[in-house]
C-alpha positions, 0 to 999 in steps of 0.5 A: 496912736502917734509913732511917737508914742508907739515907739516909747511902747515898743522900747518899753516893752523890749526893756521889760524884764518879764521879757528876760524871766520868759526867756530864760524859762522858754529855755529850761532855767527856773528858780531853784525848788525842792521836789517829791512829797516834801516840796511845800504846796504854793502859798505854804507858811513854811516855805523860804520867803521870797527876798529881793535884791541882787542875789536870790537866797537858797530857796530851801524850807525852814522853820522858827526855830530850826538854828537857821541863820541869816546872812547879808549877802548885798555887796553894798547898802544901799544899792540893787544889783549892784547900782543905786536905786532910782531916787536915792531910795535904799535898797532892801537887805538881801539875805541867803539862807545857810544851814549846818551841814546835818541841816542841810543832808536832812533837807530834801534834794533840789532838782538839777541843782546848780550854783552861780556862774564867775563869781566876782571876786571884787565885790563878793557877788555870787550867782543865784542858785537855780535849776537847768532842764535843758543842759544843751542850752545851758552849756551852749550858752555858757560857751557863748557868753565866754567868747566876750570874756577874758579868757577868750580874748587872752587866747583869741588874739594871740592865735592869731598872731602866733600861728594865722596872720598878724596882720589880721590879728593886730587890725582886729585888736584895733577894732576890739579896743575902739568898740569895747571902749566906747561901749563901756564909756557909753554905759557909764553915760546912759546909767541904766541899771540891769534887769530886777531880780526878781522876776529875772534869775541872774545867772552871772553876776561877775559884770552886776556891778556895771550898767546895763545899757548897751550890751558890750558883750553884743557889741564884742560879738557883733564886731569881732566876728564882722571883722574877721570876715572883713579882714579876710576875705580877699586875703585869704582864699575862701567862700565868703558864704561860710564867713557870713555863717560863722559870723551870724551863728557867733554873733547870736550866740553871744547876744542870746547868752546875755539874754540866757544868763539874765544879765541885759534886756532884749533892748540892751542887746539890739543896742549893743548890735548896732551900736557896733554897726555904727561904730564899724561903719565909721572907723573901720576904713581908717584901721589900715591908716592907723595899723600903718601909723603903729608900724612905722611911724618913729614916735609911735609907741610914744603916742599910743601909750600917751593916748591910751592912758589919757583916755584910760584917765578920762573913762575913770572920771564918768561915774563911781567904781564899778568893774567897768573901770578896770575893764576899761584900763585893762583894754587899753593897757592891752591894746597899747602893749600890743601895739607898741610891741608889734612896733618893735618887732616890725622895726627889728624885722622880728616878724612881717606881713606877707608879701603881697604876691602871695595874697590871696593866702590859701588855708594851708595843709595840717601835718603832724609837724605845722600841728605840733609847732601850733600847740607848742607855741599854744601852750609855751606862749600862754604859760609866758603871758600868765607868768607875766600877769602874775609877776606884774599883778605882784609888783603893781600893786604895792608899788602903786599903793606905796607911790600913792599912800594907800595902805594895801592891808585890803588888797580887795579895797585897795584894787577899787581905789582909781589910782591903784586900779588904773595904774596896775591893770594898765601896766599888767595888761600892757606888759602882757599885750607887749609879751603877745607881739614882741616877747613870745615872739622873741622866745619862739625865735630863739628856740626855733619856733618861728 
């Protein structure tokens, strides 16, 4: 066998999805089934039928006859997991099996019960029903997929920023846009869908819609953490042994996670891997050239919001709507708001770097008092930046509905539509990236939390 084709095999074989269902059961996930005497023997004609597609009906008994219902539960004719089928072929109905409450109090008890993960608002997907057998896996891998998610980056960076290095914090968020937007501009151009459902039991489906090929979670895991140790290390005093352990154990964690909760192959994940390698060997030695151009050049702010939308545009017109392009428009408009809003406070001397004489910074001691102003700014900053969000989210989008004629009686079909999609996650998220470095700042002045 030539290495041609043992390399075809190998990939093959680390796309499978069988490789995936192993996974998740080596790790206790199993499809939802009901237990004791009642449980139906296998191959049982009055068993709930297996249905495909992108989300798994509850797998309940039932009987003709018995007023239980139907209901479509696909996001879109025509589609599996949320992608078109390979040929154009239609995908097959999904359907899920609801009861009335009698119904369901006189259906047997299901074993370790739990409903789907992040339910996407958006397209009206809903995780699979499943059962866990090891729950210390199931919440370390939650916790795991959660440090490439929203939540975590809105709390994340601002950390940093508010209370650590914002030296450290603007650099890393550089890092973050560049490899979260070439990952996404790459899914959209390879278009490889996620693994089937079955044999694969999808846990989330918040990101279905998406292609599946690299990983942008496993490249977020991979280069947030490299990062921080690459930033830090030299500037703050620490063994560079623990660095190394934290970033291997954070990388893992999330990579595993996206394995765990069905949503990438183990190849998405390899991909994503070193695609953030790559990516970081490149353009991490120009991020200090280009945190100097954010600070101080005069037309800066000008020249990012320019460029970031422009490629905001350019990322739009890759393929049809999926949650990827407001990911894209979202990463961007925060990473534009924070630069631009550091810009400012660097010019008005709001906030500055530490002075060079004083680096190597050593970890400083925790008193009742560091740690008070640490949660208040917490707590007060986040309070002002979700504020933000909501208020921007409010006016956006009528705004940008009525500018460019889009009735927004569906405010659901009205956020898919590229205009309105682009146009209100850009400016929400870049007022809230803005709030992050000049706002919240402001306000910790003027109060006396500096």
């Amino acid at each position: 066998m030539s290495l041609r084709q043992s390399l075809a095999e190998l990939l093959v074989c680390l796309r499978d999805p069988q490789k995936v269902a192993s996974f998740q059961r080596l790790c206790g996930v199993e499809e939802q089934r009901r237990t004791g005497a009642d449980a139906p023997p296998q191959g049982d004609p009055g068993a709930a039928p297996e249905v495909g597609g992108g989300c798994n009906p509850d797998r309940s008994a039932f009987s003709e006859g018995s007023g239980v219902k139907l209901r479509d539960c696909s996001a879109r004719n025509g589609v599996r997991n949320g992608l078109p089928e390979a040929g154009g072929a239609p995908a097959k109905a999904t359907a899920i099996v609801t009861a009335t409450a009698g119904e369901r109090e006189s259906q047997a008890t299901l074993r370790n019960r739990v409903p789907g993960l992040r339910r996407n608002s958006l397209t009206g997907e809903e995780g699979e029903v499943y059962g866990v057998r090891n729950w210390l896996l199931f919440y370390l891998f939650c916790f795991g997929t959660e440090l490439g998610n929203e939540l975590f980056y809105i709390t994340f960076f601002p950390f940093w920023i508010w209370n650590l290095d914002a030296f450290v914090g603007r650099r890393l968020v550089i890092i973050w846009v560049l490899v979260m937007y070439l990952g996404q501009c790459a899914k959209d151009v390879i278009r490889w869908p996620r693994p089937a459902s079955p044999p694969v039991i999808k846990l989330e489906v918040f990101y279905n819609s998406e292609y599946s090929m690299p990983s942008t979670h496993a490249m977020s895991g991979t280069a947030i953490p490299l990062s921080l140790v690459l930033l830090t290390y030299g500037r703050w005093q620490y063994p560079l042994m623990y660095g190394l352990v934290i970033a291997t154990c954070w990388c893992c964690l999330v990579c595993l996670s996206r394995i765990y909760l069905g949503m990438h192959s183990i190849l998405d994940i390899i991909a994503g891997f070193l695609y953030a390698i790559f990516i970081l060997a490149v353009f991490y030695p120009y991020v200090e050239l280009i945190d100097n151009f954010n600070q101080t050049y005069k037309y800066s702010p000008l020249i990012i919001i320019s460029l970031h939308l422009a490629l905001g545009i350019f990322s739009f017109t890759l393929d049809t709507w999926s949650t990827s392009r407001g990911d894209t428009a979202q990463i961007l408009g925060s990473g534009a708001g924070i630069a631009c809003g550091s810009r400012i406070a660097h010019s008005i001397g709001l906030v500055s770097d530490h002075p060079l004489d004083t680096i190597p910074l050593t970890v400083p001691s925790i008193t009742v008092t560091r740690f008070g102003k640490v949660i208040l700014r917490i707590l007060i900053g986040m309070v002002f930046l979700l504020l933000m969000r909501i208020v921007m989210k409010k006016i956006t989008i009528p705004l940008a509905c009525k500018i460019f004629g889009i009735k927004n009686d569906d405010i659901r079909k009205a956020r898919q539509c590229m205009e309105i999609e682009l146009t209100y996650r850009y400016i929400t998220y870049g007022m809230v990236g803005f709030s992050i470095t000049f706002l919240v700042p402001c306000l910790f002045f003027f109060i006396g939390l500096s």
